[in-house]
N, C-alpha and C positions, 0 to 999 in steps of 0.2 A: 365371750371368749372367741367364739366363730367370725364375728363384727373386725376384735381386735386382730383376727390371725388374717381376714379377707386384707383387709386396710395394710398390712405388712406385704402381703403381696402385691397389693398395688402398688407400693414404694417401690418394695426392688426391682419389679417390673420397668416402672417410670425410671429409674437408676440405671439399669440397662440400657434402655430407651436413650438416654441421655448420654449415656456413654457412648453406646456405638453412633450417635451421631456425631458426637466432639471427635471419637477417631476417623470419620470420613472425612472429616474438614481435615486430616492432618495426612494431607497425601504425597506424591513426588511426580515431579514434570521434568521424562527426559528430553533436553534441547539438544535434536538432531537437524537437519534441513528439512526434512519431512516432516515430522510433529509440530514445529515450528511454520509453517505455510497451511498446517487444519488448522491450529489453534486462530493464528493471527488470522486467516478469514472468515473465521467465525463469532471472533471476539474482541478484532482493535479498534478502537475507535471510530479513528480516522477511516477506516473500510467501513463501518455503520453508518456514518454520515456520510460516504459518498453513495452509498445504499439509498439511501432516504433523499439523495438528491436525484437519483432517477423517479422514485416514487413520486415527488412530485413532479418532475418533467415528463410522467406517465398522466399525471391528473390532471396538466395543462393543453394535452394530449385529448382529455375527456371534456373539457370546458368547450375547448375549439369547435370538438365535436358535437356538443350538445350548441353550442350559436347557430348551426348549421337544422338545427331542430323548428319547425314551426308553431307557429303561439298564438294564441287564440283571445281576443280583446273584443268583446260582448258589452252593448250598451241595452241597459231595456229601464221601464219606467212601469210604476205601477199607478192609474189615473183616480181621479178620486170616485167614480164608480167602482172600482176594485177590480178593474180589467188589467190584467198585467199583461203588454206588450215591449215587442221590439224595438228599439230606437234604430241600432246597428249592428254588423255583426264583423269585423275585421279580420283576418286571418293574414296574420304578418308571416313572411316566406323568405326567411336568410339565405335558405340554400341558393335561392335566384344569384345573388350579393357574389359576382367573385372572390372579390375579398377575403369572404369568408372561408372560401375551399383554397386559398395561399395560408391565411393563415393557420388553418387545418394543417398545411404541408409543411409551414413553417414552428410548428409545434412537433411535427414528427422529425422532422430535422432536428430541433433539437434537446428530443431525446435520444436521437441516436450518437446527438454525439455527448450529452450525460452520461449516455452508455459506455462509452470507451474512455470517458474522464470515471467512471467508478473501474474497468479496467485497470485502467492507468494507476489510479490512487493502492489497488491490490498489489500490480505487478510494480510499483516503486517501494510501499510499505515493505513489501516482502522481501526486496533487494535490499531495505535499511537492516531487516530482522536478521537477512544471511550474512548480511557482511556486518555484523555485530556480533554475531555468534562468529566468523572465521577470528575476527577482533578476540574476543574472549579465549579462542581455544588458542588460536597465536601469543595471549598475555599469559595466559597459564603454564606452555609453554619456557616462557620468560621467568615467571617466576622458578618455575622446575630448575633454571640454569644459575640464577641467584642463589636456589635453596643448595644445590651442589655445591657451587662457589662458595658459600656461607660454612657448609661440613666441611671442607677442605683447609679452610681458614684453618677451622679450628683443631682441627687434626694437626696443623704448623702451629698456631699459637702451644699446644698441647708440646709439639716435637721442642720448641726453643725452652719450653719451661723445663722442661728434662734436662736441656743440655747448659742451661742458667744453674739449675741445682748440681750438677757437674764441673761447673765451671770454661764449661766448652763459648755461653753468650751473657750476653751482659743485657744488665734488667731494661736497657736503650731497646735489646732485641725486641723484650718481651713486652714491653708497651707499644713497641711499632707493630708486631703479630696482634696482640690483643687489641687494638684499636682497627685492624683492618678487618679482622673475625667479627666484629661489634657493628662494622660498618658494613658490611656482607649482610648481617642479618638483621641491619636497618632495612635495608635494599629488598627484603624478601617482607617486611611488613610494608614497606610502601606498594609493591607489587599487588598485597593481597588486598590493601584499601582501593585500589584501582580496579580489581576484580569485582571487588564488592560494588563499586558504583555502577560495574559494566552489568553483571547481573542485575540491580536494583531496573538499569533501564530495559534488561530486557524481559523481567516479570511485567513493567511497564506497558510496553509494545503489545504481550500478549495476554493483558488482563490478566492476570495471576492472584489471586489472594498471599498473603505475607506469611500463613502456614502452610503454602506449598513450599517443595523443597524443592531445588532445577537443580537438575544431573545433568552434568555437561557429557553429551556423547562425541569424542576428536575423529573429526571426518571433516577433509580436506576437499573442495570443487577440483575434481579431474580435469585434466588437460584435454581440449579440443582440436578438431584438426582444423578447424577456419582459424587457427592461429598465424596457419603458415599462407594465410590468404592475403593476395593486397587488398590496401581500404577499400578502391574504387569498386574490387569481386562483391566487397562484403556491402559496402552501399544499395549498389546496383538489385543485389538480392531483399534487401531489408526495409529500405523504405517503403514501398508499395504496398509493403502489406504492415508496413509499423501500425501498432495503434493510435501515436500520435499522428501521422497521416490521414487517419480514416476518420478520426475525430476532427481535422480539420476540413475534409471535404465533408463532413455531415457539417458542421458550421456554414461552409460556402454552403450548401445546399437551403440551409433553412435560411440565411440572409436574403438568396437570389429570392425564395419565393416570399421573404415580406417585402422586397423590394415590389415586388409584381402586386401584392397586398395590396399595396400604399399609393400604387398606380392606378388602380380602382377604386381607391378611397372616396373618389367624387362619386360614387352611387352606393346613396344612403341607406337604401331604404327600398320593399318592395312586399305589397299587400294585395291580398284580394276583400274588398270591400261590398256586403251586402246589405243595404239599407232595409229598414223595417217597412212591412206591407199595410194593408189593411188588415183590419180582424186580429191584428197582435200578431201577425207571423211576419215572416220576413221575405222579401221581393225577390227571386233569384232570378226573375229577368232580366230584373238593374245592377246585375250583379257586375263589378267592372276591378281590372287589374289595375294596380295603381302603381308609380314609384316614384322616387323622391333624389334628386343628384344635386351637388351644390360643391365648387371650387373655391376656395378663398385664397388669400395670400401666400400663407403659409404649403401650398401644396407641392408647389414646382420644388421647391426646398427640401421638401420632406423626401421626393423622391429622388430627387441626385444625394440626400445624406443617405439614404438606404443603397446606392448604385455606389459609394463611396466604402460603404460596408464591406459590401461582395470584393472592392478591391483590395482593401484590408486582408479580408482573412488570404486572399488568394496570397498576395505579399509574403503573410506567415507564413504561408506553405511552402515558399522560395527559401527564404529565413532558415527554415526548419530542412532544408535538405541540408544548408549550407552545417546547420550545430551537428544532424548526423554524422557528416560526412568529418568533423574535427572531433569529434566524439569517437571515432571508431576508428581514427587515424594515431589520436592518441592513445587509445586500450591496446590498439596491436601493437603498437612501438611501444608501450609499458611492459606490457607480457614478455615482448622479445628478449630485450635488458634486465627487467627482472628474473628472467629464467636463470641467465646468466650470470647475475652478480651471485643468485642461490646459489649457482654451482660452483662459483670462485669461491663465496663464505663458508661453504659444505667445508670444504678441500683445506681453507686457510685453517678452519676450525680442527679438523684433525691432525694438522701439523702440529699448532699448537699446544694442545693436548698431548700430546706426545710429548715437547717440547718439554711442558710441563714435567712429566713421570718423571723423564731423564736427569730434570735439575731438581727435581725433590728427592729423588734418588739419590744426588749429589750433595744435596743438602744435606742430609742424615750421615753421611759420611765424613762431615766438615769439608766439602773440596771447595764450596762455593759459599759466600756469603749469604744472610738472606735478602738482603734488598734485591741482588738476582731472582731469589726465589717468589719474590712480590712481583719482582717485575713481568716475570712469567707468568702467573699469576694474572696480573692485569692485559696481557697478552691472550689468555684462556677466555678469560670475561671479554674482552671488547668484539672475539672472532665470533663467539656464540652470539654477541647479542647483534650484531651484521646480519650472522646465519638466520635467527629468527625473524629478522626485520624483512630482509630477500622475501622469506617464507610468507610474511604476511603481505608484506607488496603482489606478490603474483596470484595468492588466493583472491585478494582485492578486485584484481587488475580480471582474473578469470570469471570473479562473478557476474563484473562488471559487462563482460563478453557474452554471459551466457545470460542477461538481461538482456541486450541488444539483439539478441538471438530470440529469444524466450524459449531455451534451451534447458535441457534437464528437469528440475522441479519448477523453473517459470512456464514449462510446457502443462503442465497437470492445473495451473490459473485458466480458466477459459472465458472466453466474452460474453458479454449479454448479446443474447439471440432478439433484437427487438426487431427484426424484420421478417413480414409473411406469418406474426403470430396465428398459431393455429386457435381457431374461435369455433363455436359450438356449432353444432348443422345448421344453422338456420344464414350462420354468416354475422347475426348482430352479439355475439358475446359483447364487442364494445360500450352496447346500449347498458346493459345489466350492469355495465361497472359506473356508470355514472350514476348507481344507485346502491349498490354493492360492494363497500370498501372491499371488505373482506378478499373479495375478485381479483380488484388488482393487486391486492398485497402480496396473496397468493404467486401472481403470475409473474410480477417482477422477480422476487426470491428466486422462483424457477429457472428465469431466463440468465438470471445475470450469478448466480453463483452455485450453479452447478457443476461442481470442482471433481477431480479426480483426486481416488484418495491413495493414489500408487506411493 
C-alpha cells in the first residue's frame, strides 16, 4: 500500500512538473522599441551571423599571428651501432618575413572592419524591426478606422430598414446600406489578415516561439530638431563618424597593408641553420642564418592588383559620401511634406466627420437622400485613411532620421571595441587564444555587443 501511495505521488508530482512547464512556454512579448532592440540583438539571425563573422575574422587575426611564431625542423639519424646523432637542426624565423607583419596588419584591418559590418547588420536589422513595428501600430490604426466605418454602416443599414418598414425607403435603399455595411466589414477582415502577416514577420525578426503572444504597445518616433537642418549641416556632422565610413577606412586600411604584403612577397623564407657535430651533438660554431627570395612573372601583377585594391575601396568611400548626402537630402524633404500633408489630413478628417453627423442627422429626418449619406460616408473613410497614411509616412521618414543619426534607441546599439584590446599583464593574452577557443569567444561577445539596456 505505501509502494502504491509513494508511486501516486510521484505521478502528480511529475503532473505538476509538466504542467508548470507547458505554462512557461505559454507566455506574452510586449512589442515596444525598446523590448524589441534586447530581444532582436540577442536572438535574430541575421545579428548571430554577423556575430560569428567577426569570430572568425578574430581567428584570422590568430592564424597571422601565430605565422609570425618560429618552428623548429630537427634532422637526426640513429647509426647501426645505436649512436643516435644529429644530422641538423633548422629553426625557421617568419617573424624576419615582412610580409608576414602586413599581413598581421592586414588581418587586423579586417576585422575591424567585420566589426562595423556586425554593427551595421545590428543597427539596419533593428531599423527593419522599428519600422515594422511603427507599420503594424499605423495598420492597426487603419483597421480601428474600418472597424468604425463598418459600426456606422450599420447603424445606417439598421436606420433604412426602419424607415423600409415605415414606408419612408425602398428595399433599393436597403440593399445599397446593406452591401456597403458587408463591404466595410470585408475591409476590416482584410486589414486583420494583413496584421496577422505583419506580426507572423515580426515573431520572425525577433525569434519568437508561435506560443508566445505579442502585445502591441502604440509609441510613435518623436520629432527631432535636425529636422529643421539643411542636408549639407546634417552631412557634414554624420559621415565622419558614420559606421559605414569607418568600415570603409578599416578596408583601405587592411588592403594598403596586403598591398605592401605582396611587395615583399619575393622573400620567402628565413632560418637559422645548425649542422650536426661530432659525438652526435650539434655544431653551433657553423651555426649560419640563411634566407630564401625568388620573383617570378606573376609578381609585378600581383602588386599593381593589390595598389588597384586600395583605389577601389578609396573610390567607395567618394561613392558613399555622395548616397549620404541623397539619403539625408531625401529623409529631410520627406519629413518636411509629410509633416504637412498630417496636418492637412488631421484637419480635412475632422471636417469630414462633422460633415458626416450633420447629414446623418439629416438623414434620420428624411431631409436628404441616402446616396448623400454614403457619399459622406465615403468622404469619412478616404480623409481617415490619408490621415493615417501622413501618420505612417513621417514615423517612416523619422526613423529613418534617427538611423542616420543613431539617435534615440539606435544610440543604446554600441560598437565592437576591437581596438587597444585590454590583454592580461604579461601582454600575450593573444598567444593563449590561439589555443584557447573559449578566449576568444569570450572576448568578442564582450566587445561587440555590449548594449545598453535603457
Amino acid at each position: 500500500m505505501k509502494k502504491i501511495m509513494f508511486l501516486l505521488m510521484v505521478i502528480c508530482i511529475s503532473a505538476q512538473a509538466a504542467h508548470s512547464q507547458s505554462k512557461a512556454k505559454i507566455s506574452s512579448f510586449s512589442l515596444s522599441p525598446a523590448s524589441i532592440r534586447t530581444r532582436l540583438l540577442s536572438s535574430n539571425t541575421s545579428v548571430l551571423v554577423g556575430l560569428n563573422e567577426v569570430h572568425k575574422a578574430k581567428e584570422e587575426v590568430n592564424v597571422a599571428r601565430g605565422n609570425l611564431l618560429p618552428s623548429l625542423n630537427a634532422n637526426a639519424m640513429l647509426s647501426v651501432g645505436g649512436i643516435f646523432s644529429w644530422t641538423s637542426v633548422s629553426f625557421l624565423m617568419p617573424f624576419l618575413l615582412p610580409s608576414n607583419w602586413y599581413n598581421l596588419e592586414a588581418s587586423e584591418g579586417q576585422l575591424a572592419a567585420d566589426g562595423w559590418a556586425f554593427y551595421l547588420v545590428q543597427l539596419n536589422q533593428y531599423a527593419s524591426a522599428y519600422t515594422l513595428h511603427s507599420v503594424i501600430v499605423n495598420d492597426s490604426a487603419l483597421r480601428d478606422v474600418y472597424l468604425r466605418q463598418a459600426e456606422v454602416l450599420e447603424q445606417v443599414r439598421q436606420i433604412v430598414q426602419d424607415k423600409v418598414a415605415f414606408g419612408q425607403a425602398t428595399p433599393t435603399d436597403l440593399n445599397r446600406a446593406t452591401a456597403q455595411a458587408k463591404l466595410a466589414r470585408n475591409q476590416v477582415l482584410l486589414m486583420e489578415a494583413l496584421l496577422a502577416q505583419e506580426i507572423a514577420s515580426m515573431r520572425k525578426l525577433l525569434a519568437l516561439p508561435l506560443e508566445t503572444e505579442l502585445l502591441l504597445e502604440t509609441s510613435r518616433p518623436e520629432a527631432l530638431v535636425e529636422e529643421s537642418n539643411s542636408p549639407q549641416q546634417l552631412l557634414d556632422r554624420v559621415f565622419a563618424k558614420a559606421p559605414e565610413t569607418k568600415q570603409i577606412d578599416s578596408l583601405i586600411d587592411a588592403s594598403r597593408a596586403a598591398s605592401w604584403s605582396r611587395s615583399y612577397s619575393f622573400l620567402t623564407g628565413a632560418s637559422a641553420n645548425i649542422p650536426g657535430g661530432s659525438g652526435g651533438g650539434l655544431s653551433w660554431k657553423n651555426a649560419a642564418l640563411a634566407g630564401s627570395a625568388g620573383i617570378g612573372f606573376g609578381y609585378f601583377p600581383n602588386v599593381r592588383l593589390s595598389e588597384l585594391q586600395v583605389k577601389e575601396f578609396r573610390l567607395r568611400k567618394t561613392d558613399l559620401r555622395f548616397e549620404q548626402a541623397r539619403i539625408i537630402e531625401s529623409t529631410l524633404g520627406s519629413i518636411s511634406r509629410a509633416v504637412q500633408q498630417l496636418t492637412l489630413t488631421t484637419e480635412a478628417e475632422q471636417a469630414m466627420n462633422a460633415a458626416f453627423d450633420a447629414q446623418l442627422t439629416a438623414f434620420r429626418s428624411g431631409q436628404i437622400d441616402l446616396l448623400y449619406l454614403l457619399d459622406a460616408s465615403s468622404g469619412v473613410i478616404s480623409s481617415s485613411i490619408a490621415r493615417v497614411r501622413a501618420q505612417s509616412d513621417v514615423d517612416s521618414q523619422r526613423i529613418s532620421l534617427k538611423r542616420i543619426l543613431i539617435d534615440g534607441q539606435f544610440s543604446a546599439i554600441k560598437p565592437c571595441q576591437l581596438k587597444n584590446i585590454p590583454g592580461s599583464a604579461d601582454g600575450l593574452s593573444w598567444f593563449s587564444d590561439l589555443f584557447d577557443e573559449s578566449t576568444t569567444t569570450v572576448s568578442i561577445d564582450q566587445l561587440c555587443r555590449k548594449t545598453s539596456r535603457k
